[in-house]
C-alpha positions in Angstrom: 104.7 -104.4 -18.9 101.1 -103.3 -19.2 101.7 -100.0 -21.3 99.7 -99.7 -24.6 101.7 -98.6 -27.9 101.2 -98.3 -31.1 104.8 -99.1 -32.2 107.1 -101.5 -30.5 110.1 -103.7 -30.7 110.3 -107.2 -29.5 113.6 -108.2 -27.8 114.7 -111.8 -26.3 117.6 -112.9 -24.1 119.0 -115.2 -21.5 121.0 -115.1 -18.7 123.9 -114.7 -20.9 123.2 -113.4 -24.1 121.4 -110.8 -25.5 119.0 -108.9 -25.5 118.2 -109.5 -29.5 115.8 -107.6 -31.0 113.6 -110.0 -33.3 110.7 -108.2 -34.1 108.9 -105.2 -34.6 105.1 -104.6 -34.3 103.0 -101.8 -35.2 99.1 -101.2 -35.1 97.4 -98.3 -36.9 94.3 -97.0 -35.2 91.8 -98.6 -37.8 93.4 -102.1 -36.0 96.1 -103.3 -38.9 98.9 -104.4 -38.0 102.1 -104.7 -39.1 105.1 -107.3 -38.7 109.1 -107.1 -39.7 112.2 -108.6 -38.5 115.8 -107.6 -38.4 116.4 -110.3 -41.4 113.5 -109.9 -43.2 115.8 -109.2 -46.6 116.5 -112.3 -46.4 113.4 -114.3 -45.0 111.8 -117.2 -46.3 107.7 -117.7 -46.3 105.9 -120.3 -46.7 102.7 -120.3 -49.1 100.1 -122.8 -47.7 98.2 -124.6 -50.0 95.2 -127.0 -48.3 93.3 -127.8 -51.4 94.0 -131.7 -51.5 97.3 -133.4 -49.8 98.3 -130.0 -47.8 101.8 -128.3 -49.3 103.7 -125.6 -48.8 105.7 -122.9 -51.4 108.7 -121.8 -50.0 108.9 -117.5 -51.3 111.6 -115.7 -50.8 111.6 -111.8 -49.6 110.4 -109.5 -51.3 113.4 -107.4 -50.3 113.3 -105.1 -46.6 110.1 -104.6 -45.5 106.9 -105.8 -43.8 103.7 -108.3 -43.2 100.8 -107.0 -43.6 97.6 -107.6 -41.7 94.9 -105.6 -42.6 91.6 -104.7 -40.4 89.5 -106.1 -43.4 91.8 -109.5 -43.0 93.5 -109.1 -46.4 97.2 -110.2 -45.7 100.2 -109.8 -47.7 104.5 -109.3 -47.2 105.4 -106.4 -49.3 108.6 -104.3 -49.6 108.7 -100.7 -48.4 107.5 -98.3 -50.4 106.2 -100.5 -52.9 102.4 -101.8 -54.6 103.6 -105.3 -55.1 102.9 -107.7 -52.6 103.8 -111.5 -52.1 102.2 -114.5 -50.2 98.3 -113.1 -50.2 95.2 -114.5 -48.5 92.3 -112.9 -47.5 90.7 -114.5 -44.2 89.1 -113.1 -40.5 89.3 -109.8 -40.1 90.6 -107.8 -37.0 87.5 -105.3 -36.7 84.6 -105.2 -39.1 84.1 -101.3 -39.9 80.0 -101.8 -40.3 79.8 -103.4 -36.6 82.7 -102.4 -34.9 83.2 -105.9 -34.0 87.0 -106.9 -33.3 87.9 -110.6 -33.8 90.4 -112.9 -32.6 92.7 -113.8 -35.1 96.3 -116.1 -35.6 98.7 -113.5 -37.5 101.6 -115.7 -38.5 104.0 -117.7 -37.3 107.8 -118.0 -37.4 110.6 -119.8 -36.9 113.5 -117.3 -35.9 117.3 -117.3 -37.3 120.0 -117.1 -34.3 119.5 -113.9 -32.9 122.4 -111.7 -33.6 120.8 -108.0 -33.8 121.3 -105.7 -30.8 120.5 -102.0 -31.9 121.8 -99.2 -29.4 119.7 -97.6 -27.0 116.5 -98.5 -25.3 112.7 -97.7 -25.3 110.0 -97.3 -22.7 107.9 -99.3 -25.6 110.3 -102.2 -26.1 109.1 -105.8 -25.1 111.4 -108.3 -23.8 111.2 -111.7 -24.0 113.6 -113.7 -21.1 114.7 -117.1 -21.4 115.9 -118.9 -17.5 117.8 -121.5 -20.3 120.5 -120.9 -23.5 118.9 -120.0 -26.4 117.6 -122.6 -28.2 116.4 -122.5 -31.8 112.3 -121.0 -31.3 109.1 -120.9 -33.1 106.7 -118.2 -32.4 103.0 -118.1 -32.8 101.6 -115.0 -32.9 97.4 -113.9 -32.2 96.0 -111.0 -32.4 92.8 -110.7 -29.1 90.8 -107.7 -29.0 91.1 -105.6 -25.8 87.1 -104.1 -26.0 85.8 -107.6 -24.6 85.9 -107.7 -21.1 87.9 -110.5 -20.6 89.7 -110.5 -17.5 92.3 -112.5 -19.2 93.6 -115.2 -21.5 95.1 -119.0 -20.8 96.6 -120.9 -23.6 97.5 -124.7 -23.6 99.5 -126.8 -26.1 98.9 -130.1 -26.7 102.2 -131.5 -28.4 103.1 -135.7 -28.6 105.8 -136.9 -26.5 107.6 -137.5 -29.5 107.7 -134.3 -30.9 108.3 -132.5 -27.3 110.0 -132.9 -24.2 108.5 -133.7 -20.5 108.1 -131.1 -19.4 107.5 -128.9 -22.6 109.6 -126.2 -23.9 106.8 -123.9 -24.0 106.2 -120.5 -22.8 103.7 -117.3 -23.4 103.1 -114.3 -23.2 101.2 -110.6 -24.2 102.3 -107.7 -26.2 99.8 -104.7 -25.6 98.8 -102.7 -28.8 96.4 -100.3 -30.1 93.1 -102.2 -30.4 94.5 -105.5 -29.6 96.7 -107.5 -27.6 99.6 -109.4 -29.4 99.4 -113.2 -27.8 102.8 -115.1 -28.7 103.6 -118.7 -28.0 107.3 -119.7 -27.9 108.3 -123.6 -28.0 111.1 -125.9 -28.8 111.0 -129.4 -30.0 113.6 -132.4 -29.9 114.0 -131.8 -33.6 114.8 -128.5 -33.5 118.9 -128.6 -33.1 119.9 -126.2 -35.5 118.9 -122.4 -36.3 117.9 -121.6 -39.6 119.5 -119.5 -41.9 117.2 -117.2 -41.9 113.7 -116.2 -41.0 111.2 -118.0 -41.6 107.4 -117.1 -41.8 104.0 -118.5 -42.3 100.8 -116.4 -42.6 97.5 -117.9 -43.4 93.4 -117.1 -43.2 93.4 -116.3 -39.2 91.7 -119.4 -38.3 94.4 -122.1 -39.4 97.3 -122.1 -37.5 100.9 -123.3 -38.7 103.3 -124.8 -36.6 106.4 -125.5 -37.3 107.9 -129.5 -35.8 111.4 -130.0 -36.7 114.2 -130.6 -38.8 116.6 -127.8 -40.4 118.6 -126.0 -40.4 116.8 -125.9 -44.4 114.2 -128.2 -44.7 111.6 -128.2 -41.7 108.2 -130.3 -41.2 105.2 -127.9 -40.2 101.6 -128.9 -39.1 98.2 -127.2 -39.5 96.0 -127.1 -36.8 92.9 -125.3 -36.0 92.9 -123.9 -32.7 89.6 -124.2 -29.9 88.4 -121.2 -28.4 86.3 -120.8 -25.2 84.9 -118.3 -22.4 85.8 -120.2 -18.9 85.9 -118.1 -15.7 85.8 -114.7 -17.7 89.2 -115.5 -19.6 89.4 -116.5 -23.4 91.0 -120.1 -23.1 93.1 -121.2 -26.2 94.0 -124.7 -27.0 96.5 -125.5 -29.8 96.3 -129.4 -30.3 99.0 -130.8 -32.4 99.2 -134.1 -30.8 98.3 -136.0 -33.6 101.0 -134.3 -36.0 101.0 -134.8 -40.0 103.6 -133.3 -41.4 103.1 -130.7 -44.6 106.4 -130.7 -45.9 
């Protein structure tokens, strides 16, 4: 699907289940965008901290409502319809209002509960996401790339140790047309990832640093932080997330 919206709803399936709705994106037209989940009452984020040995402060919701990424690159999950905000950081912005410049940027990235939610009725702006296997617990990595560059395209690659994934990889992706920007999601298994979570999980950072989650659950998970290389080859932005040499956060 090639359409452009400003709202939309992110669905995934197999051949036998689904579809799920998982997500829901919006983008205003000054380029923020906004990210919920069916379960996000009762989703779990995870508050990087990098200073020193990397750790990671597991928050729970705010209550029903939203992530916040702003056009200025101030993020934050907030309730609806409420000032307070949870799980801040400031980091790249999605367009600088002086220049006009639009920026790459890594919005979050989440590990998904079992996906259970199938609202009624269809969209012409709904996304869908379609698995040839079962579903199998999923992270997703989620970048926002500017559409104003004339780029004819993008290629990502993920660099994962045999350990950590299977040969070949369980590793797919993907684009979500918005507003201003293109949503770029990355969806992978690993061999530790056997069980779903409870719930929702989320991490969010500065735009440049990338978490990823590695394993365990269905509670307690491992994640990585990588930063991820960027390049022009052949007129298409090329994206290479290298966690072959994995160190585990928590």
């Amino acid at each position: 699907m090639n359409d452009t919206f400003e709202k939309r709803r992110v669905f995934i399936a197999d051949s036998d289940h689904g579809p799920f709705q998982i997500l829901s994106i919006a983008q205003e037209t000054d380029g923020s965008i906004y990210l919920s989940c069916p379960d996000f009452g009762t989703a779990k984020w995870l508050e990087l901290n990098i200073s020193g040995h990397p750790s990671a402060n597991v928050v729970a919701s705010p209550g029903s409502g939203k992530i916040s990424i702003h056009a200025t690159g101030f993020a934050a999950v907030r309730a609806h319809n409420s000032g307070s905000r949870a799980v801040k950081v400031n980091g790249t912005p999605l367009i600088d209002e002086s220049s006009g410049i639009h920026f790459v940027r890594h919005l979050c990235t989440l590990m998904i509960s079992k996906p259970t939610h199938a609202p009624a009725g269809q969209r012409r702006s709904d996304y869908h996401m379609r698995s040839s296997k079962p579903l199998m617990p999923t992270t997703l990595v989620l970048f926002a790339i500017p559409r104003n560059t004339g780029l004819i395209g993008v290629n990502l690659e993920g660099k994962f140790h045999v350990d950590v994934i299977g040969v070949p990889p369980e590793l797919s992706w993907g684009d979500i047309p918005l507003h201003t920007h293109t949503i770029v999601w990355v969806a992978y298994t690993t061999k530790q990832m056997t069980d779903w979570p409870p719930s929702t999980h989320f991490c969010h950072f500065d735009g440049n640093l990338v978490p990823l989650f590695m394993g365990g659950g269905p509670e307690r998970w491992s994640l990585t932080v990588i930063r991820p290389e960027f390049s022009i080859q052949e007129s298409s932005l090329h994206i290479v997330l290298d966690a072959s040499s994995f160190d585990g956060v928590i």
